[in-house]
N, CA, C and O atoms as CSV, one atom per row, in Angstrom:
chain,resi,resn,atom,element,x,y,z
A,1,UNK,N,N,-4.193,-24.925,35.884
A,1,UNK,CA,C,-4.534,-23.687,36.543
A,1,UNK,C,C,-3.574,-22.543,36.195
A,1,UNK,O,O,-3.954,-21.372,36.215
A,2,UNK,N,N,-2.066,-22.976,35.810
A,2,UNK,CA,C,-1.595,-22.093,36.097
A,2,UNK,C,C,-1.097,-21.276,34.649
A,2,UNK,O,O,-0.379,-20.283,34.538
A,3,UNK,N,N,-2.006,-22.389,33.234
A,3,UNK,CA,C,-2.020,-21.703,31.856
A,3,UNK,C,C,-3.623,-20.852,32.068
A,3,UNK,O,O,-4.087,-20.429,31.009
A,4,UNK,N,N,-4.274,-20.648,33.046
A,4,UNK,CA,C,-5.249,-19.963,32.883
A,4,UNK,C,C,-5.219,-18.825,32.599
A,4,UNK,O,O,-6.193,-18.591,31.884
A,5,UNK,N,N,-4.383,-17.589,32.829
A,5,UNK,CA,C,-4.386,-15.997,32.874
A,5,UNK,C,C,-3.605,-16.367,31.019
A,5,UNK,O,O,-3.743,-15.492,30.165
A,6,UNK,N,N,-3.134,-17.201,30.795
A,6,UNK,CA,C,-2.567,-17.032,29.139
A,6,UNK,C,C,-3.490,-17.431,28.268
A,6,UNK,O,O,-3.399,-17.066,27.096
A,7,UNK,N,N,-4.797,-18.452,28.802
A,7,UNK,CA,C,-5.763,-18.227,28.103
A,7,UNK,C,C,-6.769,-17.394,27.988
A,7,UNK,O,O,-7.339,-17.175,26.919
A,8,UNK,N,N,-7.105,-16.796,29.228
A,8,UNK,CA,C,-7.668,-15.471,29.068
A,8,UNK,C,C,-7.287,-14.328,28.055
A,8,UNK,O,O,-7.977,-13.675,27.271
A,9,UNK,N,N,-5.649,-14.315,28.416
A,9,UNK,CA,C,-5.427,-12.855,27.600
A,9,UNK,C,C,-5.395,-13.195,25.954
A,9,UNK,O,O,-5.479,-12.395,25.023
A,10,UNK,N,N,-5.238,-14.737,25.912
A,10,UNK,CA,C,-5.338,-14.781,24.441
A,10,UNK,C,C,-6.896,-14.775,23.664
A,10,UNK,O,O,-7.177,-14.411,22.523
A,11,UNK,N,N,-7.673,-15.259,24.620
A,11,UNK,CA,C,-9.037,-14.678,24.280
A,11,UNK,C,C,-9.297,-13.411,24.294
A,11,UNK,O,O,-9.628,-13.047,23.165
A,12,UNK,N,N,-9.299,-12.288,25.306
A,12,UNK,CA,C,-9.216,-10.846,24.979
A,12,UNK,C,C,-8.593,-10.502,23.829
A,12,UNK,O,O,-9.289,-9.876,23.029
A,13,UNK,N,N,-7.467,-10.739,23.522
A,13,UNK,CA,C,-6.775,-10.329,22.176
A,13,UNK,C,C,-7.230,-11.035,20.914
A,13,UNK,O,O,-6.589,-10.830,19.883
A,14,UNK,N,N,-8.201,-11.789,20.900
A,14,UNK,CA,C,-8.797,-12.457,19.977
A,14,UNK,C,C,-10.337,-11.780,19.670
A,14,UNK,O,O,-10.800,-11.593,18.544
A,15,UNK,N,N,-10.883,-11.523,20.723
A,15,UNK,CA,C,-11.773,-10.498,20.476
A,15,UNK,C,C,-11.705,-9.081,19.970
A,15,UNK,O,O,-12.247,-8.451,19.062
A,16,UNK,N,N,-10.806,-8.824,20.940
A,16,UNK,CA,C,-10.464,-7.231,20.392
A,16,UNK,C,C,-10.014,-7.068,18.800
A,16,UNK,O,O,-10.455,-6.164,18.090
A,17,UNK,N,N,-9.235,-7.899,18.424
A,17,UNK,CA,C,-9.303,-7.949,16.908
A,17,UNK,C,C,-10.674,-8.348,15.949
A,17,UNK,O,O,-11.048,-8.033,14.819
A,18,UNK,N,N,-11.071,-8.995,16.765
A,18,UNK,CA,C,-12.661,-9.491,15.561
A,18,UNK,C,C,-13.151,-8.569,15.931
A,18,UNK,O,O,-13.915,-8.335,14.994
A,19,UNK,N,N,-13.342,-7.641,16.793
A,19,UNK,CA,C,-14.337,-6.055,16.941
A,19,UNK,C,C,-13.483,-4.885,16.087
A,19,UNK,O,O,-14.263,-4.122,15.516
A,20,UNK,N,N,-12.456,-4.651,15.925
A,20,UNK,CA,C,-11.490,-4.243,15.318
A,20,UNK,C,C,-11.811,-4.261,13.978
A,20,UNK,O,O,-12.261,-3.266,13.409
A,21,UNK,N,N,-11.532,-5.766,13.200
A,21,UNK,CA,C,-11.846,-6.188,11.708
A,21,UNK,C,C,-14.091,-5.910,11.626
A,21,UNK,O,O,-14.593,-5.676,10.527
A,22,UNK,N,N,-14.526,-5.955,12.236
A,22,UNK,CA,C,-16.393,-5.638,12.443
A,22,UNK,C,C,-15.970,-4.173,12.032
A,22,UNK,O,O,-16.227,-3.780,10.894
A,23,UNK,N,N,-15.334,-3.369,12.930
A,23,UNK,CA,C,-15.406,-1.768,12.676
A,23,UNK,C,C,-15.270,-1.757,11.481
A,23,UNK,O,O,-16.253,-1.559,10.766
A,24,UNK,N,N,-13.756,-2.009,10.836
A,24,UNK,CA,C,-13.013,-1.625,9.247
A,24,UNK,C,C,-13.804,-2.003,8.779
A,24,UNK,O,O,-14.550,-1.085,8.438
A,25,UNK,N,N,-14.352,-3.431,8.362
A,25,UNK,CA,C,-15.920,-3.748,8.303
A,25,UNK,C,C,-17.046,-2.501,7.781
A,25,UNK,O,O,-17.486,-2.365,6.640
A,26,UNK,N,N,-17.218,-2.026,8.463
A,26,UNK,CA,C,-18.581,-1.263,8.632
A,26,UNK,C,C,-18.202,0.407,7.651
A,26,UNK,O,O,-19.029,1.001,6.960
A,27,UNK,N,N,-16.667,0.859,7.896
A,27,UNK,CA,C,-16.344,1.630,7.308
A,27,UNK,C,C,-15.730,1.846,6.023
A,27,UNK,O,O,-15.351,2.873,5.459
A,28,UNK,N,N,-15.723,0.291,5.608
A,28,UNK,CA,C,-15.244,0.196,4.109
A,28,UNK,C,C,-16.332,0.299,3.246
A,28,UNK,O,O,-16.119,0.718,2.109
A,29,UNK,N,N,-17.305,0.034,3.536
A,29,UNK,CA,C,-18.926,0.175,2.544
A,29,UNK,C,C,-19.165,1.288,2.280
A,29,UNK,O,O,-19.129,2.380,2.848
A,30,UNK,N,N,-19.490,0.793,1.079
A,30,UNK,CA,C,-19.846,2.036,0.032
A,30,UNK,C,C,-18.863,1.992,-0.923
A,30,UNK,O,O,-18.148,1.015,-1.145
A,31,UNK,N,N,-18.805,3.627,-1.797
A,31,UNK,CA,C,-17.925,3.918,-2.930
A,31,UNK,C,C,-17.058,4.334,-2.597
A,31,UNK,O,O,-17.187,5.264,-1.801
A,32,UNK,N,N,-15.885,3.981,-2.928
A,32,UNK,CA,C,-14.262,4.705,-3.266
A,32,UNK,C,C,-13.867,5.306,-4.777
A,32,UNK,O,O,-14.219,4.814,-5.849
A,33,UNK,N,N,-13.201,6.270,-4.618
A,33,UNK,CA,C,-12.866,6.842,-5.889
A,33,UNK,C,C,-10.718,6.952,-5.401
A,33,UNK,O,O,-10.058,7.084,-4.370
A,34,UNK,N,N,-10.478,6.820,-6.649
A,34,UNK,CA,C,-8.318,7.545,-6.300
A,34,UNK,C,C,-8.087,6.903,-7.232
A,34,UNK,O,O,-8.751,6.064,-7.841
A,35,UNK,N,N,-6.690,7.471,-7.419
A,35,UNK,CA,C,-5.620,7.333,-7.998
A,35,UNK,C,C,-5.696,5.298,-8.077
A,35,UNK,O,O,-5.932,4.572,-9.042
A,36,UNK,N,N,-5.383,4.948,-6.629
A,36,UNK,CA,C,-5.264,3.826,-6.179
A,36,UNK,C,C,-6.253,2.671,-7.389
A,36,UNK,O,O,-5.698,1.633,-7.749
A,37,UNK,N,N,-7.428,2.940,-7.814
A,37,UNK,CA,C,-8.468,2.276,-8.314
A,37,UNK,C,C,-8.594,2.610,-9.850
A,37,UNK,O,O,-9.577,2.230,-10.487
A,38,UNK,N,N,-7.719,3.228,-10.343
A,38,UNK,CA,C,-7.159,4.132,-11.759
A,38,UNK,C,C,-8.672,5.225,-11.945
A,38,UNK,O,O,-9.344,5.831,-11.111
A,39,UNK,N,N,-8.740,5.133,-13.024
A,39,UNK,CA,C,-10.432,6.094,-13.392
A,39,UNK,C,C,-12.013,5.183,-13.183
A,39,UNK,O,O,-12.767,4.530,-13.905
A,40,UNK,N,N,-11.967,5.472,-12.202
A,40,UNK,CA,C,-13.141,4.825,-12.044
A,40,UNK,C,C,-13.564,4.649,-10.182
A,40,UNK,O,O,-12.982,5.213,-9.256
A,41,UNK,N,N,-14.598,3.808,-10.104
A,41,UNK,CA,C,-15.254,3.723,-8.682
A,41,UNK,C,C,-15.364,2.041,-8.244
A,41,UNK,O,O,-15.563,1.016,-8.895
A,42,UNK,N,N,-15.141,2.316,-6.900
A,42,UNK,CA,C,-14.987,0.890,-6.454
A,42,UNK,C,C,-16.166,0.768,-5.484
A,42,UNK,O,O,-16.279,1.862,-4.930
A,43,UNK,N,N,-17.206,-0.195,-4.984
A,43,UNK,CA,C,-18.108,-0.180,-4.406
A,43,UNK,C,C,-17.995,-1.247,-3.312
A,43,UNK,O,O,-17.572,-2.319,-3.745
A,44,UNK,N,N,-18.273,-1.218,-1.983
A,44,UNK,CA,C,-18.176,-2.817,-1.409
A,44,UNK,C,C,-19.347,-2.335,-0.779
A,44,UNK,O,O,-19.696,-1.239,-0.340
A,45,UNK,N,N,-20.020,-3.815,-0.880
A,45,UNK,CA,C,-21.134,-4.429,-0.162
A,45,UNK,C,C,-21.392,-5.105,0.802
A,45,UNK,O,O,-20.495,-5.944,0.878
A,46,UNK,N,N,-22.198,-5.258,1.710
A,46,UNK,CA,C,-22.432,-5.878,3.190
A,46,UNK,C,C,-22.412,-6.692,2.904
A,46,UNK,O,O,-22.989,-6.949,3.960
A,47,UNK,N,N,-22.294,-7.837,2.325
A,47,UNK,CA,C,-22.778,-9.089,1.450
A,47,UNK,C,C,-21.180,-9.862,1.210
A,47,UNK,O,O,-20.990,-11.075,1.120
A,48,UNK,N,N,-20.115,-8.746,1.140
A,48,UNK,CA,C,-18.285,-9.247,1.255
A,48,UNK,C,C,-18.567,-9.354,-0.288
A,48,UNK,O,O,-17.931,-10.302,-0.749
A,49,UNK,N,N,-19.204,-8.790,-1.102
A,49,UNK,CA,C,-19.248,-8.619,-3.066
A,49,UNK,C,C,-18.727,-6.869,-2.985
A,49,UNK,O,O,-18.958,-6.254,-1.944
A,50,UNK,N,N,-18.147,-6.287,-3.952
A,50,UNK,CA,C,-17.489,-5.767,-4.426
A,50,UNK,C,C,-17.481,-5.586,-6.030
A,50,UNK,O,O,-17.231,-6.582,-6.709
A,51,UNK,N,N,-17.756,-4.306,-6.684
A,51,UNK,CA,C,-17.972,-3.528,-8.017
A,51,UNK,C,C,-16.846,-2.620,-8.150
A,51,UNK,O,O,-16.379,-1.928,-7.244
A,52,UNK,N,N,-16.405,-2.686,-9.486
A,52,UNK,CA,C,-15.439,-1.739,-9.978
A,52,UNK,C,C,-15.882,-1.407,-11.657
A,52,UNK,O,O,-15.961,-2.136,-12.646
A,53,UNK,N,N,-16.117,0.039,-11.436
A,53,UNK,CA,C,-16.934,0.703,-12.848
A,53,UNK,C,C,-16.159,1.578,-12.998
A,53,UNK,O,O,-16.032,2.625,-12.363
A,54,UNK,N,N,-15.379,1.028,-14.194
A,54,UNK,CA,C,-14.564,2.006,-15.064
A,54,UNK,C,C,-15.108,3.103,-15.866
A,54,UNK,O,O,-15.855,2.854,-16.812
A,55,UNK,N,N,-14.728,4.506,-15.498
A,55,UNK,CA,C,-15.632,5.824,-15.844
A,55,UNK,C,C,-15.258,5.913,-17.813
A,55,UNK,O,O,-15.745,6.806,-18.505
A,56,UNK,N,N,-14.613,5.138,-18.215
A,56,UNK,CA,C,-14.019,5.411,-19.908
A,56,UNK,C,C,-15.461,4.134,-20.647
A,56,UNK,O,O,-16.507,4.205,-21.292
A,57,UNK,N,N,-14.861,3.427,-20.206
A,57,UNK,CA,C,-15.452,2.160,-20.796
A,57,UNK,C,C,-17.012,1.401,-19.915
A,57,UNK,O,O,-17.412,1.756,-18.806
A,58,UNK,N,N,-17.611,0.385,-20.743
A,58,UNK,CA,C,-18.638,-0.012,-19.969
A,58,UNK,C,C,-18.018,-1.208,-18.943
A,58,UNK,O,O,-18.617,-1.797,-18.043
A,59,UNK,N,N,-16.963,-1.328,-19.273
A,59,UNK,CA,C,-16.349,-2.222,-17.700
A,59,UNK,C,C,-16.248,-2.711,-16.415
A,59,UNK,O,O,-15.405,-2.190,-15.685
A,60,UNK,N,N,-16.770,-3.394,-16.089
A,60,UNK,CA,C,-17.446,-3.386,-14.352
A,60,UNK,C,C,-16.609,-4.957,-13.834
A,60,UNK,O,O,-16.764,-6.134,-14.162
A,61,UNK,N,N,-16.056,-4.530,-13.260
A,61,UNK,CA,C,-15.031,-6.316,-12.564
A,61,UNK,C,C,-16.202,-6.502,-11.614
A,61,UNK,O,O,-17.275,-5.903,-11.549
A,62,UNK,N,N,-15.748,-7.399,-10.966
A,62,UNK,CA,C,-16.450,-7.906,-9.306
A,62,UNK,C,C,-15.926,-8.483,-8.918
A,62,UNK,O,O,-15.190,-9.095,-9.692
A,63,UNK,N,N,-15.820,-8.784,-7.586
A,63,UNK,CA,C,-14.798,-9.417,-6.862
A,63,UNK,C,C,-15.625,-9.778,-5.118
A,63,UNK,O,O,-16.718,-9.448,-4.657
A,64,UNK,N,N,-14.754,-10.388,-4.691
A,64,UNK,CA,C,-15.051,-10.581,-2.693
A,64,UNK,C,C,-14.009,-9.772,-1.776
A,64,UNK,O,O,-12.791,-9.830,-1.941
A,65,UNK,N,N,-14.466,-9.232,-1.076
A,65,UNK,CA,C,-13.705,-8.625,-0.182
A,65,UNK,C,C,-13.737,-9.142,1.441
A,65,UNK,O,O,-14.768,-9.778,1.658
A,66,UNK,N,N,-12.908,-9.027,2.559
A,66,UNK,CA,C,-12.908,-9.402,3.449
A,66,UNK,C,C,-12.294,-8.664,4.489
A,66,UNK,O,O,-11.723,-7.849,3.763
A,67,UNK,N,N,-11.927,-8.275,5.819
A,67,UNK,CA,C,-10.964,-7.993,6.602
A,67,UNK,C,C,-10.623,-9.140,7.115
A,67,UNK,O,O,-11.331,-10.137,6.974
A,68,UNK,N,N,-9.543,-9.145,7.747
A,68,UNK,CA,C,-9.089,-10.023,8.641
A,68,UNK,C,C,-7.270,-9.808,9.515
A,68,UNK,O,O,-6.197,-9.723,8.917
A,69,UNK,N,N,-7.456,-9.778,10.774
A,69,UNK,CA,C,-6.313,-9.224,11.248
A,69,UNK,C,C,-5.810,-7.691,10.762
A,69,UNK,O,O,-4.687,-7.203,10.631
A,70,UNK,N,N,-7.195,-7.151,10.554
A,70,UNK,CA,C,-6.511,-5.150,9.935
A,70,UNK,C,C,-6.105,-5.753,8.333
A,70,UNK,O,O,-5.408,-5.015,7.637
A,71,UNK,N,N,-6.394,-6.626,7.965
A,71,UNK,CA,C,-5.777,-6.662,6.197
A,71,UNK,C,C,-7.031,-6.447,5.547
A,71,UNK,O,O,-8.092,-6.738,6.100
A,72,UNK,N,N,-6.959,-5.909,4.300
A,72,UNK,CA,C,-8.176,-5.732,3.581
A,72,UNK,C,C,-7.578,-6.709,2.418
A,72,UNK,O,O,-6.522,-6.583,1.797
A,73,UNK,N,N,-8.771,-7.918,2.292
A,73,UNK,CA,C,-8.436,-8.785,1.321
A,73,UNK,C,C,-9.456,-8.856,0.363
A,73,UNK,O,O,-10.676,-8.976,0.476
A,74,UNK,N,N,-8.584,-8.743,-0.768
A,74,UNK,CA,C,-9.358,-8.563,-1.996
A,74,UNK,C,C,-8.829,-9.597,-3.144
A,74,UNK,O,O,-7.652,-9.866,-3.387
A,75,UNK,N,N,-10.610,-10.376,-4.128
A,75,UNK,CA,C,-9.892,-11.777,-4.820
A,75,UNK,C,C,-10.912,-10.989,-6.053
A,75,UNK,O,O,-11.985,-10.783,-5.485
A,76,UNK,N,N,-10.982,-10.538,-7.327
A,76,UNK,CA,C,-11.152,-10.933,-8.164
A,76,UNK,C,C,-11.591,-11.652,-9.214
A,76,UNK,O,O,-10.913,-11.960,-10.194
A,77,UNK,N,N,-13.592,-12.130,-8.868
A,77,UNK,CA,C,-13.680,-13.418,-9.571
A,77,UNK,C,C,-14.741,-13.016,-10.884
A,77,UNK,O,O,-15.627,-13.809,-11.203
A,78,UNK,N,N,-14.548,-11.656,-11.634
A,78,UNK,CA,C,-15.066,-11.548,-13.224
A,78,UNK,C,C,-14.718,-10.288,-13.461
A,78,UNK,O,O,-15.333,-9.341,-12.969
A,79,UNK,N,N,-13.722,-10.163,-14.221
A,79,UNK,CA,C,-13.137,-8.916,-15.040
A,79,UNK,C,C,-12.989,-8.640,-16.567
A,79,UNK,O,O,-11.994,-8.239,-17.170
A,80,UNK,N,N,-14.421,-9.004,-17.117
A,80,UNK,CA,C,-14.789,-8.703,-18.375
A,80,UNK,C,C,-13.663,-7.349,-18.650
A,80,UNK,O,O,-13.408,-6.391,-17.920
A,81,UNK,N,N,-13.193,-7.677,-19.847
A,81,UNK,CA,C,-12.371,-6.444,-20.350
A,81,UNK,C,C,-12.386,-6.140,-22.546
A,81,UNK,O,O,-12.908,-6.582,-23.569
A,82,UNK,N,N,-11.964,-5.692,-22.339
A,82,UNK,CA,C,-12.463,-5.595,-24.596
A,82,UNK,C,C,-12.705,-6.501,-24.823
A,82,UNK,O,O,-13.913,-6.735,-24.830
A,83,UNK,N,N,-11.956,-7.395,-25.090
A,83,UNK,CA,C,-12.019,-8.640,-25.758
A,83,UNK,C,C,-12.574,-9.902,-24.645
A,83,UNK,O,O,-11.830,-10.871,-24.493
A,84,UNK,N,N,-13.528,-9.863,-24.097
A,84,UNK,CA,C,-14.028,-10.558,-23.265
A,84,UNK,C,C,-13.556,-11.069,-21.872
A,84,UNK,O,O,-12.355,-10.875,-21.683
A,85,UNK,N,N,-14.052,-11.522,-21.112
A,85,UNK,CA,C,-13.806,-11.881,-19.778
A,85,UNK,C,C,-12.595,-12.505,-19.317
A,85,UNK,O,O,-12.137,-13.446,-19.964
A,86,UNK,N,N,-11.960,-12.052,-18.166
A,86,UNK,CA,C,-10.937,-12.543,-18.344
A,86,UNK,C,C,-10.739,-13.773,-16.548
A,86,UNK,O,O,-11.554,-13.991,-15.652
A,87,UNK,N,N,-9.648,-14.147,-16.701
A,87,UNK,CA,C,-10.213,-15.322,-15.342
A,87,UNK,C,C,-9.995,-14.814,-14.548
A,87,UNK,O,O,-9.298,-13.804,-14.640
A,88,UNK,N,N,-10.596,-15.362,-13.070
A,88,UNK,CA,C,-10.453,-14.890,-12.043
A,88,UNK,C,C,-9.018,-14.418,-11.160
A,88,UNK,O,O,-8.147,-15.288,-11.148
A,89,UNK,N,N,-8.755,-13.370,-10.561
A,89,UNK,CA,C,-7.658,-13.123,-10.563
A,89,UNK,C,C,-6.873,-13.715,-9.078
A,89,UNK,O,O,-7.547,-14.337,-8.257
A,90,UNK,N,N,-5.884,-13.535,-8.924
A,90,UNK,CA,C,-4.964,-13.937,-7.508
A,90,UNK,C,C,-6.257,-13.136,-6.205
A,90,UNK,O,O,-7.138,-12.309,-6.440
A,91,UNK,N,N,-5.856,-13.838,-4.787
A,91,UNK,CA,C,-6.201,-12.711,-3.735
A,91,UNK,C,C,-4.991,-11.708,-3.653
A,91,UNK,O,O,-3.770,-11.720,-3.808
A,92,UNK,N,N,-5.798,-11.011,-3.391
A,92,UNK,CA,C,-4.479,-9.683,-2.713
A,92,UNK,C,C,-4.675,-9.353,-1.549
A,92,UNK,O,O,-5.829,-9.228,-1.139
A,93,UNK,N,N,-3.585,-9.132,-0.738
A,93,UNK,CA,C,-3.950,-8.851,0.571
A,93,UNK,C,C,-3.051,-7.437,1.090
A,93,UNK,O,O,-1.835,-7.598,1.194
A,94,UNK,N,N,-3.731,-5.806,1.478
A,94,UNK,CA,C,-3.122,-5.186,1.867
A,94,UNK,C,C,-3.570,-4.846,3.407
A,94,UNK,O,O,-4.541,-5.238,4.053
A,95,UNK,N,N,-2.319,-3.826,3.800
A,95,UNK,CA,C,-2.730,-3.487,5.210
A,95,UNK,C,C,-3.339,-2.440,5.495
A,95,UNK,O,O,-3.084,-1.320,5.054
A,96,UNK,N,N,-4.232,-2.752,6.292
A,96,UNK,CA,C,-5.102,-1.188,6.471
A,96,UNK,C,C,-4.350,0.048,7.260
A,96,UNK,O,O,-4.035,-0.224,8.419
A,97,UNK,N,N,-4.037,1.295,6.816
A,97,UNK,CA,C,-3.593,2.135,7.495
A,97,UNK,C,C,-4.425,3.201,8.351
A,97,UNK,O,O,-4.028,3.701,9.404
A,98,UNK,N,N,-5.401,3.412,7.847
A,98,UNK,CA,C,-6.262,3.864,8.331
A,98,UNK,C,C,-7.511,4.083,7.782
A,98,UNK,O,O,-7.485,4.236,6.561
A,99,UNK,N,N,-8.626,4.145,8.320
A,99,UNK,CA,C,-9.791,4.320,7.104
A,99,UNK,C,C,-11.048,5.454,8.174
A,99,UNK,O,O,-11.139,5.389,9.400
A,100,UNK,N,N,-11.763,6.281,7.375
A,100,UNK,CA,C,-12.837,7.114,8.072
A,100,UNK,C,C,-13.782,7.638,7.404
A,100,UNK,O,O,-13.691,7.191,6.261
A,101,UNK,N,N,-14.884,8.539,7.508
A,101,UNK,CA,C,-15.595,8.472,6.236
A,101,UNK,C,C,-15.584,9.013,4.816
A,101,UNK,O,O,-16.371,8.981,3.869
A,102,UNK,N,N,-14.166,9.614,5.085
A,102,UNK,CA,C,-14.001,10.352,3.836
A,102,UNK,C,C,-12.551,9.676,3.186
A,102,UNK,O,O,-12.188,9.829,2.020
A,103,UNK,N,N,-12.018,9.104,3.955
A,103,UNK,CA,C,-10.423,8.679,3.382
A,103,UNK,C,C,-9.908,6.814,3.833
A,103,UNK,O,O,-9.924,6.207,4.904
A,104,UNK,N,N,-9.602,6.511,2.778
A,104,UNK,CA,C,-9.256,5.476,3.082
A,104,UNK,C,C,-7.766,4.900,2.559
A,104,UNK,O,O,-7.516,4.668,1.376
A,105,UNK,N,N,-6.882,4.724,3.605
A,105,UNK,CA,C,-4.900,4.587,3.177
A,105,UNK,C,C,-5.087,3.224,3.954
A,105,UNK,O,O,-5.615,2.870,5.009
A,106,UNK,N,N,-4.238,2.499,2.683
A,106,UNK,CA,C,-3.513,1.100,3.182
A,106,UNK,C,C,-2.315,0.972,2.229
A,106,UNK,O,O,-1.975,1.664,1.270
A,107,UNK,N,N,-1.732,-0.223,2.838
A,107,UNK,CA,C,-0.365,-0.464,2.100
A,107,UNK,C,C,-0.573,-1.310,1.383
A,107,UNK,O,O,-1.522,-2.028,1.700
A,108,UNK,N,N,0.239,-1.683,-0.017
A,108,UNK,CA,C,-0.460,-2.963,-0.991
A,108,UNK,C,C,0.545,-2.798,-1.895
A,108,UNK,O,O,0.548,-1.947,-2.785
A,109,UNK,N,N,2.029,-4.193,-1.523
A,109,UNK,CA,C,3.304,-4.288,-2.389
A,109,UNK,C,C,3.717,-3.266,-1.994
A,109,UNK,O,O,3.594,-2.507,-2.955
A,110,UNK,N,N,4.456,-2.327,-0.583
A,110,UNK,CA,C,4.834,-2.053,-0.420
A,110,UNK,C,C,4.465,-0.523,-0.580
A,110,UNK,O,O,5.231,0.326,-0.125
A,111,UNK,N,N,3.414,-0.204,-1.159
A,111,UNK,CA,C,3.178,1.024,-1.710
A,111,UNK,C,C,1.777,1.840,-0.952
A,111,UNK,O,O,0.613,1.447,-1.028
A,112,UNK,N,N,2.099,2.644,-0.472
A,112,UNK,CA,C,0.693,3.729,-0.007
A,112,UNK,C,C,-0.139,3.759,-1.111
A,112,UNK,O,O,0.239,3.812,-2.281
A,113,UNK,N,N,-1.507,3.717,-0.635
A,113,UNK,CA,C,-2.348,3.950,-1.477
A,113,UNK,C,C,-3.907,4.634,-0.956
A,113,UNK,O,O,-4.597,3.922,-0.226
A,114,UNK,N,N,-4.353,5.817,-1.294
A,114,UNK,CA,C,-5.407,6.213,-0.637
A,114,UNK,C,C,-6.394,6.701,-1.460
A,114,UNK,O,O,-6.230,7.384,-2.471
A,115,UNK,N,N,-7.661,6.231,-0.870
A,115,UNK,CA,C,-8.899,6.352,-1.682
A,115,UNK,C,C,-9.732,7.303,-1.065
A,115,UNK,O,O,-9.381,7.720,0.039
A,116,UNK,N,N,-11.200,7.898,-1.782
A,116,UNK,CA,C,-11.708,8.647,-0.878
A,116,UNK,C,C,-13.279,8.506,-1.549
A,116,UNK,O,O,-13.711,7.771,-2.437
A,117,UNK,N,N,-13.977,9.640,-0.638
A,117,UNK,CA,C,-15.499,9.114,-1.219
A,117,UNK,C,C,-15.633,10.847,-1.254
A,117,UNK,O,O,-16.674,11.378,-1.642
C-alpha cells in the first residue's frame, strides 16, 4: 500500500513522456533543409522511413528514424554513394532542443544543429 503513490507517479511520468515523444513525433514529418544535412533535403515519414536527396548528385540515403525520451534517433540502412552502396551505418542518437513548424534545433556530439522547412 504504501509503494502505491510511487507507482502512480511513475506511471504519470511515463505517460507524459510517450505523449511528449507522439508530439516530436508528429512535428518532425516532412522535409528539412540546413547546414546540419549539408546540400540537400531530408524527408521523414509516418511509417519511422526517412530520405536524404542530395541537391549536386543523384544520391538519395534512407534510413529509420524514431523518438524516444526527447532523443531523435537516427540509423542509416542504404547510402548508395559514387562508387556504389555503401553499408549500413551506426544509430545516432541526438537531443531534441526544440522543434516547430518552421525550425528544428537539437544537439548531436555535442554540437547545435538546426534545420528548417
Amino acid at each position: 500500500m504504501k509503494f502505491t503513490p510511487i507507482i502512480l507517479a511513475l506511471m504519470l511520468l511515463l505517460a507524459a513522456r510517450s505523449r511528449r515523444d507522439a508530439k516530436l513525433g508528429q512535428q518532425i514529418l516532412g522535409s528539412w533543409t540546413g547546414q546540419a544535412v549539408g546540400y540537400g533535403r531530408m524527408t521523414f515519414a509516418p511509417d519511422g522511413g526517412f530520405s536524404f536527396v542530395d541537391n549536386y548528385t543523384t544520391n538519395i540515403s534512407a534510413g529509420t528514424w524514431q523518438i524516444k525520451d526527447g532523443d531523435w534517433i537516427v540509423k542509416i540502412t542504404n547510402a548508395p554513394f559514387l562508387h556504389g552502396p555503401s553499408p549500413a551505418g551506426p544509430e545516432t542518437r541526438s537531443k531534441i532542443v526544440s522543434i516547430d513548424a518552421h525550425k528544428f534545433v537539437y544537439i548531436s556530439g555535442g554540437r547545435t544543429a538546426t534545420l528548417s522547412r
